[in-house]
DRENMAR-914148 format. One record per residue (C-alpha): x, y, z. Coordinates in steps of 0.001 Angstrom, whole numbers, plus 500000, padded with zeros to 6 digits. Example, Ala and Ser with C-alpha at 12.3 -4.5 7.8 and 13.67 -1.06 7.14 Angstrom:
residues 2
512300495500507800/513670498940507140/
This chain:
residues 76
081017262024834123/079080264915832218/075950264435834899/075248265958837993/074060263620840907/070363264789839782/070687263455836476/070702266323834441/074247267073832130/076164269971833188/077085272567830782/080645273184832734/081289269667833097/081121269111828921/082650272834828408/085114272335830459/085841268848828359/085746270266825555/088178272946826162/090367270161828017/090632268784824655/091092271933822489/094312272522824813/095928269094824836/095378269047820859/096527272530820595/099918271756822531/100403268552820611/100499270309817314/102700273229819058/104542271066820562/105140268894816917/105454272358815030/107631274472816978/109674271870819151/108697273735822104/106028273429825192/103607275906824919/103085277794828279/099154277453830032/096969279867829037/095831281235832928/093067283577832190/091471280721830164/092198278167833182/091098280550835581/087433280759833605/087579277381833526/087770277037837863/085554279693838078/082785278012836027/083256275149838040/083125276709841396/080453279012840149/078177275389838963/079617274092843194/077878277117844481/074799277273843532/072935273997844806/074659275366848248/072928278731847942/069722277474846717/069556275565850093/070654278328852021/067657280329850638/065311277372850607/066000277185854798/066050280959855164/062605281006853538/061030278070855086/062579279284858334/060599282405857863/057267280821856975/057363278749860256/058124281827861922/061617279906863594/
């Protein structure tokens, strides 16, 4: 779950655990203390998807560059 298919663990997939579980614990105990359900915190959800699409993109543009540069030492 925390590994990427190379083997290696990914810093946003155990970040992004970790804050999972800060914010279900945090709305549990505001939930318990105030009787009410605490609203999403967006900005924090959107770093969240953008670390993850950010850690998607990469491999893709390595490639890209990796083909582009081989292309250009083959002269293709």
């Amino acid at each position: 779950m925390f590994k990427e298919p190379d083997g290696k663990i990914s810093f946003t997939r155990v970040s992004g655990f970790i804050l999972l579980l800060h914010y279900i614990s945090s709305a549990i105990y505001i939930t318990a203390k105030t009787l009410k359900i605490p609203d999403l915190p967006m900005n924090q959800m959107i770093l969240i998807a953008a670390l993850y699409g950010i850690n998607k993109t990469i491999p893709s543009i390595k490639k890209v560059i990796k083909d582009a540069v081989r292309s250009v030492k083959t002269g293709k």
